[in-house]
C-alpha positions, 0 to 999 in steps of 0.5 A: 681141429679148431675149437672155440669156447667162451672159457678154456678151464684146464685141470679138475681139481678144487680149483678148476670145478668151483671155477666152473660152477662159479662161472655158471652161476654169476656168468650165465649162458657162457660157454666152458671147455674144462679139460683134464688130463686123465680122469676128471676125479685125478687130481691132488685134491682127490688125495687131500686128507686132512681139510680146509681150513676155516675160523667157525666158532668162537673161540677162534678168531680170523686174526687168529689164523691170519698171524698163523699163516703169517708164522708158517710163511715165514716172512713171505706172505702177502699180508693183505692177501692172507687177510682177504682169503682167510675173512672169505673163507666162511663163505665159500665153506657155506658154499660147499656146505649148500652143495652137499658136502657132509662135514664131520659133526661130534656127538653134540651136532657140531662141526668136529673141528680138527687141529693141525701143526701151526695152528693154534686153534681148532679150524679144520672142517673135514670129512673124517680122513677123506675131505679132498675126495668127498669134495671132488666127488661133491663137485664133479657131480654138479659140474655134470648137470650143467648144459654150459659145461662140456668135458673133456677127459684125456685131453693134455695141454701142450702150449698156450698161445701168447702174442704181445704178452695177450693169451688167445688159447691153447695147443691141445693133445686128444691122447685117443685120437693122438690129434693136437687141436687148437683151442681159441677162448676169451680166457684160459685158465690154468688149475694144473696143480703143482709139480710134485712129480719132480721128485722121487717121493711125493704125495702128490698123483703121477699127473702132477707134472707142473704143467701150467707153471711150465706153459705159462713160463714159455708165455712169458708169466713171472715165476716166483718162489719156486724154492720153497716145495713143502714136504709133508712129514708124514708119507707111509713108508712102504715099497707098494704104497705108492707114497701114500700120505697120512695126514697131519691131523693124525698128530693133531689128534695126539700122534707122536713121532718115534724112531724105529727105537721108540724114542721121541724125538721132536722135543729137540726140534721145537717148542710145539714138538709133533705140532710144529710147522711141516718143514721143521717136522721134515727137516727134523725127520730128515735129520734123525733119518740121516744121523741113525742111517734107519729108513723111516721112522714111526708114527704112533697113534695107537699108544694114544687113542682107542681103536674106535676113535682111529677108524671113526676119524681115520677110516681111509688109512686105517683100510690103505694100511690095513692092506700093506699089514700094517694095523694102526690101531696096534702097530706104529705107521712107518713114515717119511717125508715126501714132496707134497706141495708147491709154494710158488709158482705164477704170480697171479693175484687172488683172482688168478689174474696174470701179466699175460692178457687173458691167462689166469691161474688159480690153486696151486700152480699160482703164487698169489701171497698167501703162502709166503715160504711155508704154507699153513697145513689145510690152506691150501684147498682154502685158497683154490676155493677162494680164487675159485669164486674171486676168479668168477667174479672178476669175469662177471664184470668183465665178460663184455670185454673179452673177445676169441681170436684165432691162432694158427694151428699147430705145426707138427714139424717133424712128428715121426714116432719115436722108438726109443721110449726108453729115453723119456723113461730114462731122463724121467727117473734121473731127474726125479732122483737128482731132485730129490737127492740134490734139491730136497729137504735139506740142500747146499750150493755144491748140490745145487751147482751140480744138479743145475749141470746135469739139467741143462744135459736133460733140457737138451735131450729132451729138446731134441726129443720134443721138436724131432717126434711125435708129440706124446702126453709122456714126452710133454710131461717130462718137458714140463717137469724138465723145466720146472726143476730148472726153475726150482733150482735157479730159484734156490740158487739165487736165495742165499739164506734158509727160510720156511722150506727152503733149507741151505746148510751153507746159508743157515741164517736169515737175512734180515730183509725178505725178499721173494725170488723171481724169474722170467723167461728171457727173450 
């Protein structure tokens, strides 16, 4: 089935729905299509715990957060990206604000403003332990009010469609109906969220499968930075917890990391000890993991605030441990790092703006400059909201420009259903724990040389599966994932140094010149 729409917006998360409501604001009377692949509130910003970052007061300075994020990119960031962002950050926060969302406040009325690692003031706007969930909710509610705006649940994007490097739509899955339909838009915009799921461990929720980064490669978009995928230090180490983040302001709160002896340890690691940037934290944590052979180590708020203060300021987690047994407010947390978040990706400009003609990305899948090789923790829904709006507001100038054209409906091919399911399972897991065995935290040339073996056996079966069965939102997924741990690789292949997340042990140092890596589908 065809279907035509002025905007194509696919992916819910902070990205796609600010994008939405933007859209209707300052470019009344178009037509949206926002699609998702599973529910609209599933989505990495649901999960988001800590907050947006922000200069509010005035004993901080937007200098102040500039040369912050500077550090933690570690060489990499686009100064004048990061400069842009971080002074249009007050005024996309006073957006949220005016939309509905309740920041928490102190006993004084004002804003109760957290601090994270990296950060050498207090900036974190939150809503207790739960920001990314309020905000979502906040968001989702607005969208459903507008009569502009027609929502599609349970609809996986397949491929877009790209001709002459112009991009005219896209090739959707209807999972109910199990019918791919072609959608034709002046502009198809891309908020998918990163790729946590190619590892075995991340914070990140199952749908995060690097779609976007994936379909826009196939288009021919320029990937960048692919190495460096942060880990967050701090994932609840339980088998049933589902890799359950606990946020970072908990340290910034006064949390300190033990070992299952009940040894600090992060003094050995760096200056700001608990406080110090997340890939130091991992790497730290990686390394006292790998030296006493221990599982997890602790993560220990209850020795340094009272039991009123962690349930005011952490009532999410204090219920999701609670259900596991675990007491923070008497018992030390068990943790590890996880994969959580997604540097690079499409090189895009803050306004999600592409190479490829009428494809935008914004969020995480997009790499805009602003991240650098780490990013800064809490700058990360700061950035989807801000490209949100810079996004909106390049169409509002440009709409009478923007033309649909049709594109050929999809082609099923041989589209048999399969009965060997147990093969997507089978290269899915595989994949995840070659990642995150060979390609995670702390990595070498010979695992890298290996693992890139071993995914050009998967991209081959899974090429096989993909054009000789039925397309499934499994088999698309996998696809997806497939791809992006290649490029993952590659991309950490090609950089002989150690930089931001991006750890090598057979090249410890930096090079004196930074440079960012790039790949591009070759034709």
């Amino acid at each position: 089935m065809k279907f035509k729409t002025d905007f194509l917006i696919i992916g819910s998360g902070i990205s796609g729905l600010s994008l939405a409501l933007y859209l209707s604001k300052l470019v009344p009377k178009v037509k949206l299509l926002l699609i998702t692949k599973e529910s609209l509130h599933e989505s990495s910003t649901y999960h988001a715990q800590g907050g947006i970052a922000c200069v509010w007061n005035n004993n901080d300075s937007f200098e102040k957060h500039v040369q912050d994020t500077l550090i933690a990119g570690d060489g990499l960031c686009n100064e004048t990206v990061v400069r842009n962002i971080i002074n249009k950050a007050p005024d996309r926060i006073n957006d949220l604000i005016d939309l509905g969302i309740n920041f928490t406040r102190n006993e004084n009325g004002e804003y109760d403003l957290g601090k994270e690692g990296g950060h050498s003031e207090r900036r974190i706007l939150h809503v207790n332990d739960q920001t990314g969930q309020s905000v979502e909710q906040i968001l989702i509610e607005h969208v459903k009010k507008l009569n502009n705006i027609e929502i599609r649940e349970n609809w996986c994007a397949v491929n877009l469609y790209v001709k002459n490097l112009k991009c005219h739509g896209a090739y959707i899955l209807e999972q109910d109906s199990e019918e791919i339909h072609n959608i034709a838009a002046k502009a198809t915009i891309l908020a998918t969220g990163g790729a946590g799921k190619i590892y075995l461990y991340t914070t990140n929720p199952d749908i995060i499968s690097g779609d976007g980064i994936a379909m826009a490669y196939r288009a021919g978009a320029m990937i960048s930075n692919l190495e460096f995928y942060q880990f967050h230090p701090t994932c609840l180490y339980h088998p049933y917890a589902k890799s359950f983040l606990i946020t970072e302001a908990m340290r910034g709160e006064g949390a300190i990391l033990k070992d299952i002896r009940g040894n600090e340890f992060m003094e050995n690691y760096h200056p700001q000890k608990d406080l110090a940037p997340r890939d130091i934290v991992s790497r730290a944590i990686d390394a006292e993991l790998k030296k006493s052979g221990d599982d997890y180590v602790y993560l220990d708020i209850a020795s340094y605030r009272d039991s009123t203060f962690i349930k005011d300021h952490y009532p999410g987690i204090y219920e999701k441990c609670l259900e596991f047994n675990i007491d923070i407010t008497k018992e030390l947390i068990p943790i590890v790092p996880a994969a959580h978040y997604c540097c690079g990706g499409v090189v895009a400009g803050i306004d999600g703006s592409t190479e490829i003609k009428n494809l935008f990305v914004i969020g995480e899948a997009a790499c805009t400059g602003f991240h650098g090789s780490n990013r800064l923790a809490s700058n990360s829904l700061l950035e989807g909201l801000v490209s949100a709006y810079e996004c909106a507001s390049y169409f509002s100038k440009h709409i009478s420009e923007l033309k649909i054209k049709d594109f050929p409906e999809w082609e099923p091919g041989n589209a048999v259903p399969s009965s060997e399911a147990v093969v997507i399972t089978q290269n899915w897991d595989e994949i995840r724990t070659l990642m995150q065995n060979f390609v995670g935290i702390v990595r070498s040339d010979m695992r890298l040389k290996r693992a890139l073996k071993r995914m050009n056996i998967f991209s081959e079966e899974i090429d096989y599966y993909y054009w000789n069965y039925k397309v499934e939102k499994n088999l698309v997924e996998l696809r997806n994932l497939s791809m992006v741990a290649e490029l993952l690789i590659r991309c950490a292949l090609s950089r002989k140094e150690s930089r931001g997340t991006h750890f090598n042990q057979n090249h410890p140092h930096k090079l004196e010149l930074a440079r960012n890596s790039y790949i591009k589908r070759p034709w």
